[in-house]
C-alpha positions as CSV (number, residue, x, y, z in Angstrom):
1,X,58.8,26.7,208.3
2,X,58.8,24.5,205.3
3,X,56.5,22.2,204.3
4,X,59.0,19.6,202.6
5,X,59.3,16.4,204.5
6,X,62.8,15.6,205.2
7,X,64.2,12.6,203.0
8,X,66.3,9.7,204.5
9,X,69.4,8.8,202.4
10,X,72.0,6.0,203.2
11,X,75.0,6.7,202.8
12,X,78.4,5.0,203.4
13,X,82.2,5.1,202.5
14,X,84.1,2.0,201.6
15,X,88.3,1.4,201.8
16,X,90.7,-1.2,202.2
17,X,93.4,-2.1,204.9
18,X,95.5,-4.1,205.6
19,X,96.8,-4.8,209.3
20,X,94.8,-2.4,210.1
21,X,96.4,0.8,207.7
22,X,94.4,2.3,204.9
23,X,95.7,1.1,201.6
24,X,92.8,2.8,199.3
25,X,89.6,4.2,199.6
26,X,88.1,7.1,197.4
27,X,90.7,10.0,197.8
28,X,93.2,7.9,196.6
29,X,91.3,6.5,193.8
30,X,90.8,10.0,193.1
31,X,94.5,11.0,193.2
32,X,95.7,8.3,190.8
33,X,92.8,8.9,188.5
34,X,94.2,12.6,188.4
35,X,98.0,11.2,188.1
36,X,96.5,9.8,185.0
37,X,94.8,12.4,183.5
38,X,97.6,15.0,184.2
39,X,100.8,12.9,184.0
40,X,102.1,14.1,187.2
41,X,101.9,14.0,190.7
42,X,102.1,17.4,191.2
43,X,99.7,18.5,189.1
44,X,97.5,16.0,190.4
45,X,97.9,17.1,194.0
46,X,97.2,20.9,192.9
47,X,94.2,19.9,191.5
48,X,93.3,18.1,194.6
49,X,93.9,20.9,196.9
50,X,96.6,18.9,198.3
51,X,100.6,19.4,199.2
52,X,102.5,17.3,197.0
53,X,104.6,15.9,200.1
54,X,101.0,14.3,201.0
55,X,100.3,13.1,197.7
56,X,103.8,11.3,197.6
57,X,102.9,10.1,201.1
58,X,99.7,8.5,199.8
59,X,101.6,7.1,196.8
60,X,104.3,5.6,198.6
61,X,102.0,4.3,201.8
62,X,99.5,2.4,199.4
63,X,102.7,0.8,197.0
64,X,104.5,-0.3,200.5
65,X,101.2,-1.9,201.5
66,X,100.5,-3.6,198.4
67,X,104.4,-4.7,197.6
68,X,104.0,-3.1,193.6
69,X,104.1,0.0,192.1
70,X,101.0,2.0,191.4
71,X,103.2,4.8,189.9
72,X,105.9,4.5,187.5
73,X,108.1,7.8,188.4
74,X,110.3,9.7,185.6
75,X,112.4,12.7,186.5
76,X,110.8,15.5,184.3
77,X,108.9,16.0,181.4
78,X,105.9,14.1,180.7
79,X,104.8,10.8,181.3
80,X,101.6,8.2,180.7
81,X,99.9,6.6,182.7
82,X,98.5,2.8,181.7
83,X,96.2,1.0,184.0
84,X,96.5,-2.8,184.5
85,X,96.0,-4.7,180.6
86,X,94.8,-8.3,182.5
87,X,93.5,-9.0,185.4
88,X,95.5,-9.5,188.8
89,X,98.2,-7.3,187.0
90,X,99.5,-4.6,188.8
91,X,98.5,-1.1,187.6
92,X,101.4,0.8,185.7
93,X,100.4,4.0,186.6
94,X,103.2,6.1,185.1
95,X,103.9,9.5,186.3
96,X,106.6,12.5,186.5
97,X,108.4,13.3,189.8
98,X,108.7,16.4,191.2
């Protein structure tokens, strides 16, 4: 047995909704950080561990929600992405498609 005393840690998660349905919350901040750093959402998803059908899910449930894009899509090649340049802006996430 151990002599260490255990140590108490709070700890919590935090997302939004709306009506009810998750818009965003960490793994979704996550997966359009990595759209950003990889230029697609394929990548992105790889690197999450995660299908891209569930990425695009993700993508398309938080845009319906919000009523903007979060991801500009191009078919092919590479793309940027460009987060919001004032505030209130939409974020022009910019992305290639599968």
């Amino acid at each position: 047995m151990s002599d260490r005393k255990p140590r108490l840690q709070v700890r919590s998660k935090i997302w939004l909704e709306m009506d009810g349905e998750p818009v965003f919350g960490q793994g979704r901040e996550d997966l359009l950080r990595l759209i950003r750093k990889t230029g697609s959402i394929n990548a992105a998803a790889k690197e999450m561990g995660i299908s891209y059908r569930k990425a695009w899910t993700y993508i398309d449930a938080m845009e319906k929600r919000l009523g903007f894009p979060l991801v500009a899509r191009q078919k092919g090649g590479s793309a940027e992405a460009n987060p919001p340049s004032a505030p209130g802006q939409p974020p022009s996430w910019k992305s290639s498609t599968r």
